[in-house]
C-alpha positions in Angstrom: 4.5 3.8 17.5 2.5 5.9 15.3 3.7 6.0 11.6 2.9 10.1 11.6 5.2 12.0 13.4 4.3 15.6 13.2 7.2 17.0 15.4 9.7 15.5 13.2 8.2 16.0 9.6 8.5 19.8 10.7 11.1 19.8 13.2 13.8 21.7 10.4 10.9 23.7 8.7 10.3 27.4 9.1 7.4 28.3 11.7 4.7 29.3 8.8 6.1 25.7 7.0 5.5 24.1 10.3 2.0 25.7 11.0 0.4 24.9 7.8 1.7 21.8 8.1 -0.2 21.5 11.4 -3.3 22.9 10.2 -3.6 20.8 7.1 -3.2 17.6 9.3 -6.1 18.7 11.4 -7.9 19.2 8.0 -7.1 15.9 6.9 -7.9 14.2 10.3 -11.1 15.4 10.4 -12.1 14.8 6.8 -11.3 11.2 7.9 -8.2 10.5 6.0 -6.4 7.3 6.5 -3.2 8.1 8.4 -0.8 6.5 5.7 -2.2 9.1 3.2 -2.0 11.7 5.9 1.6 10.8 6.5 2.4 10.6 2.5 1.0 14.3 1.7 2.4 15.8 4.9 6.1 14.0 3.9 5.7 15.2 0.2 5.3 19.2 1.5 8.1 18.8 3.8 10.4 17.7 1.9 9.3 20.2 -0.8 10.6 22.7 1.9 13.4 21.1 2.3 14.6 21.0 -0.7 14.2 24.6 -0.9 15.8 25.1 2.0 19.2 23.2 1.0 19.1 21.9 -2.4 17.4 24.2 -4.6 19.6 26.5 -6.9 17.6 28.9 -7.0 18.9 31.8 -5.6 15.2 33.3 -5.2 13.8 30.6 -3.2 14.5 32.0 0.3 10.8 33.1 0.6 9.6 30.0 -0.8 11.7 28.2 2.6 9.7 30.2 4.7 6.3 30.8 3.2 4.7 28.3 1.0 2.9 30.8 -0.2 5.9 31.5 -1.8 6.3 28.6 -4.1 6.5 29.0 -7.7 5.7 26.4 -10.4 9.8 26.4 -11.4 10.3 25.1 -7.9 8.0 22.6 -7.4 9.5 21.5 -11.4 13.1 21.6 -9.3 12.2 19.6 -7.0 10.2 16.9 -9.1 13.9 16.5 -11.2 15.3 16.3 -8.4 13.2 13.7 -6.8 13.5 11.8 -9.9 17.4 12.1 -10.2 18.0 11.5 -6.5 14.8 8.5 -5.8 12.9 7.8 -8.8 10.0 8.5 -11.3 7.6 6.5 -9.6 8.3 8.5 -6.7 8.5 11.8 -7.7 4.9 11.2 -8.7 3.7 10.5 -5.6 4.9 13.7 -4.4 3.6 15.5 -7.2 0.6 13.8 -6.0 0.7 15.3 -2.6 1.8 18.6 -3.3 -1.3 18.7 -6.0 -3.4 18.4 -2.6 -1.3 20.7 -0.1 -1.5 23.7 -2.9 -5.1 23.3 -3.4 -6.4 22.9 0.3 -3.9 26.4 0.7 -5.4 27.7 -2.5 -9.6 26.6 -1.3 -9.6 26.2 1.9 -6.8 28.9 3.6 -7.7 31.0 0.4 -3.5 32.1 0.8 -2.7 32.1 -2.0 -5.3 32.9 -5.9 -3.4 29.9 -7.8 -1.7 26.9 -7.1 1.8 26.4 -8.1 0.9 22.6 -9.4 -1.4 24.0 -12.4 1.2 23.7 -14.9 3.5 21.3 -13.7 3.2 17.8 -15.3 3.1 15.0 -14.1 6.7 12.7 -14.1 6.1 10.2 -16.2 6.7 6.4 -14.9 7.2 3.6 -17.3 5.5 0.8 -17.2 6.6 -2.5 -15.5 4.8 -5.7 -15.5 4.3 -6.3 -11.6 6.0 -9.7 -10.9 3.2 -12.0 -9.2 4.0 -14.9 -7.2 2.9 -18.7 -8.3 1.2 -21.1 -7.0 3.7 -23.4 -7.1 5.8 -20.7 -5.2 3.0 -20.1 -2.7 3.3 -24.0 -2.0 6.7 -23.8 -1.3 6.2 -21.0 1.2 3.5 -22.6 2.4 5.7 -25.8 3.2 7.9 -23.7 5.4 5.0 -23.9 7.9 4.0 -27.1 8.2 4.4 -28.7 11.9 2.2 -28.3 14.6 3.9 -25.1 16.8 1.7 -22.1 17.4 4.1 -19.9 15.0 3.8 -22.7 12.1 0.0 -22.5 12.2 -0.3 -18.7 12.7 2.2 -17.8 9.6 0.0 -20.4 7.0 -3.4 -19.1 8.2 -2.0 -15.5 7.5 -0.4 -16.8 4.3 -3.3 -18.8 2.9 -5.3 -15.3 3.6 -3.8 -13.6 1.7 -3.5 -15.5 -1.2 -7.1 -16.5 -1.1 -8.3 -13.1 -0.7 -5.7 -10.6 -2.2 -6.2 -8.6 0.8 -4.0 -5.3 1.8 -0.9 -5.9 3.6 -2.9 -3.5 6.3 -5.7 -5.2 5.8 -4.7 -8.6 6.8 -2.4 -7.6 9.5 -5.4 -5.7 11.1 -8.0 -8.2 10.9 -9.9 -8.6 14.7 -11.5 -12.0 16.1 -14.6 -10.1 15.7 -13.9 -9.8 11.6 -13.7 -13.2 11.1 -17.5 -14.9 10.3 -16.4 -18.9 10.3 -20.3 -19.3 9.4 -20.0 -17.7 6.3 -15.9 -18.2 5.9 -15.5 -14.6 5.0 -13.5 -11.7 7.2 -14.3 -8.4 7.0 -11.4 -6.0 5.9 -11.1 -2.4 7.3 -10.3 -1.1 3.3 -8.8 2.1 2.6 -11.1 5.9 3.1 -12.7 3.9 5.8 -14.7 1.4 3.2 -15.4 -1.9 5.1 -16.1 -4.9 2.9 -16.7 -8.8 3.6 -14.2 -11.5 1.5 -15.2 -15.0 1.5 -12.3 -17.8 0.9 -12.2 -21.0 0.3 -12.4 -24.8 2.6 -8.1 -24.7 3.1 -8.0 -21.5 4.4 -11.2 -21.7 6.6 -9.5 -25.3 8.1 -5.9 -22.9 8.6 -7.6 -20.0 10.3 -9.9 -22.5 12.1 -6.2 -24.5 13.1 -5.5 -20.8 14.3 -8.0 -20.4 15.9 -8.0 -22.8 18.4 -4.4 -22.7 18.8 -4.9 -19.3 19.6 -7.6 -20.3 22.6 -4.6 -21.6 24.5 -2.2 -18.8 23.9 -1.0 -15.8 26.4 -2.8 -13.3 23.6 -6.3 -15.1 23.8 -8.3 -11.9 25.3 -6.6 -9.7 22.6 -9.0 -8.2 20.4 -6.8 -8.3 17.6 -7.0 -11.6 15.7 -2.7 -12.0 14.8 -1.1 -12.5 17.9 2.8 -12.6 18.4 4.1 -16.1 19.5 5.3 -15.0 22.9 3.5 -13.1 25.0 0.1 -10.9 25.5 1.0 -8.8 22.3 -0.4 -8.4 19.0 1.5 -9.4 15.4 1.2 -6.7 13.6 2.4 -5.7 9.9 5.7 -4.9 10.3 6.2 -8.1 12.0 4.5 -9.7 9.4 6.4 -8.3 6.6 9.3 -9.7 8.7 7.7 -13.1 8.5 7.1 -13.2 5.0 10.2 -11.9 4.1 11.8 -14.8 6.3 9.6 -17.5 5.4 10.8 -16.7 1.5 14.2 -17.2 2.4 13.7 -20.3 4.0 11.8 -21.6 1.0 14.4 -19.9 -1.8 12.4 -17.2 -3.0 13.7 -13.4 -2.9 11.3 -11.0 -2.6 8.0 -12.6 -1.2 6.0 -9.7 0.2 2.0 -9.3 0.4 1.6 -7.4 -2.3 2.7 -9.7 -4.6 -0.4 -12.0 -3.7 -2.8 -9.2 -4.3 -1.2 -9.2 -7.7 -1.5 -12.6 -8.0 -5.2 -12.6 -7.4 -6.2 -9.9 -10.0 -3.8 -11.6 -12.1 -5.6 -15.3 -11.9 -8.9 -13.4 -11.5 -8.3 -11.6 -15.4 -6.7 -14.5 -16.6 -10.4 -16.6 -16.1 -12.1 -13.8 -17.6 -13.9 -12.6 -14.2 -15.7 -9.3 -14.1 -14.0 -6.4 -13.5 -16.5 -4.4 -11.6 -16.4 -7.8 -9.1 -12.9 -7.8 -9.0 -12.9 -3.9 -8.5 -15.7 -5.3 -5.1 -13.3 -7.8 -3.5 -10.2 -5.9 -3.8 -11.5 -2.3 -2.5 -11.0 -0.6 -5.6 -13.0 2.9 -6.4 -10.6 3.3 -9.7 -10.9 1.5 -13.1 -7.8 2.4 -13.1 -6.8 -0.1 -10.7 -7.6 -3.2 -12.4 -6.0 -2.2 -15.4 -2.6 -1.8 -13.4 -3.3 -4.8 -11.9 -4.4 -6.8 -14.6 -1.5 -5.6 -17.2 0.7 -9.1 -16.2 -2.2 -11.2 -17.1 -3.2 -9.4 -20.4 0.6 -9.9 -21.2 0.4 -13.8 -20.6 -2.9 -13.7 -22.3 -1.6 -12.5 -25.1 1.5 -14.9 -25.3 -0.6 -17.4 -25.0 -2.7 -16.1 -28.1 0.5 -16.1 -29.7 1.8 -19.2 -29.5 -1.6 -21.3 -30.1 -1.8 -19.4 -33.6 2.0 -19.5 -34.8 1.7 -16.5 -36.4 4.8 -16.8 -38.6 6.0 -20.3 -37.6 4.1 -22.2 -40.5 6.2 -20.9 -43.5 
């Protein structure tokens, strides 16, 4: 099932709402816009509308519920406070985020309105949280929740290992073909973000797991599937929300809460800052187009750097 769902995101929106809506998709589609960030923007508008619609106290924001031409900078502040009362900072900016784009392709491309609404409107501002990366002593422990020879058992550690080898998306991972995988080089390619392909090598145990895999996957109902995860019964493909499943399981069963994929791509930045790599290498492997990315990424290892610092001088502890 798609994630987008342009029916529904509109289904309770006015008919102009629901048209621009549908227009700005098209724009998006064809400027080759992944469909998670399709899906993000398109949500953030909608449910700008309908908060106008039902929430806002604003008693002039009937035309704004039916025109988004209507929208003035106190609403889209309205809604933000709301957002950040109702879900939270960190989410309120990702709709400011969209709405920044919605009002701008109305503003340049539809040319429906002179200014946008978001020209004044700051951003929410999110504090700061030190991302909590997983060990590798808590990786092994995972890890050991797979060991045995079933196919399941030898899929789940060759997915595992790959992602904390590489620090590769969630999606990236979970979308990985048999074609991707170059056991010559023992690098996969990952289908990144803005459609930006790039090649990852890893290292000997996670070229013997996917190689386990591999093979094990020869004999399996899924063999002809283009798609490298396959599920463990059947002619069907694994795919990420069955993998976030897995992970989520396979923590349980090995006493960690919250063992997700993105924790490992913290991880790996985390390690990778931690032994002084090169930032612009790091920004390579992990798909990165931002500097800003590798500072978020890397604020949990400057933070242990730093306490490392700390303790190896004794500032203070000598007196």
């Amino acid at each position: 099932m798609p994630l987008l769902d342009l029916p529904k995101l509109t289904a309770d929106l006015s008919a102009t709402w629901a048209g621009y809506l549908r227009d700005w998709d098209r724009s998006l589609r064809s400027a080759n816009y992944p469909e998670t960030t399709r899906y993000n923007y398109l949500l953030a508008a909608s449910q700008l509308a309908g908060y106008l619609a039902e929430y806002s106290p604003d008693p002039d924001a009937d035309d704004a519920t039916q025109d988004p031409a209507e929208v003035t900078k106190a609403h889209v502040e309205a809604f933000q406070g709301w957002m950040i009362e109702t879900r939270s900072a960190s989410t309120a900016l990702n709709k400011h985020k969209g709405l920044q784009q919605f009002f701008k392709w109305l503003r340049d491309d539809e040319e429906e309105i002179t200014r946008s609404p978001m020209e004044r409107v700051r951003q929410p501002q999110v504090p700061t949280k030190l991302i909590p990366i997983i060990r590798n002593h808590d990786t092994t422990k995972v890890l050991d929740t797979c060991k045995g020879k079933k196919f399941i058992q030898i899929r789940d550690e060759a997915i595992i290992r790959l992602y904390s080898n590489t620090g590769g998306r969630l999606s990236e991972v979970a979308n990985l073909t048999v074609d991707d995988v170059d056991q010559n080089t023992e690098s996969v390619r990952y289908h990144g973000k803005g459609g930006k392909d790039r090649r990852v090598r890893y290292g000997p145990k996670t070229a013997r797991a996917i190689s386990r895999y591999l093979r094990a996957r020869a004999k399996h109902a899924g063999a002809s599937l283009p798609q490298l995860w396959v599920a463990e019964r059947g002619a069907r493909p694994f795919q990420a929300n069955g993998i976030k499943i897995m992970l989520r399981r396979r923590g349980k069963a090995a006493g960690l809460p919250g063992v997700f994929a993105h924790r490992w791509r913290h991880n790996f930045a985390h390690e990778w800052k931690r032994a002084g790599g090169d930032t612009g290498d790091l920004m390579m492997l992990m798909g990165w187009a931002s500097e800003d990315m590798p500072r978020h990424y890397g604020q949990s290892a400057a933070a242990e750097r730093a306490q490392e610092v700390h303790a190896r001088m004794g500032i203070g502890d000598d007196v």
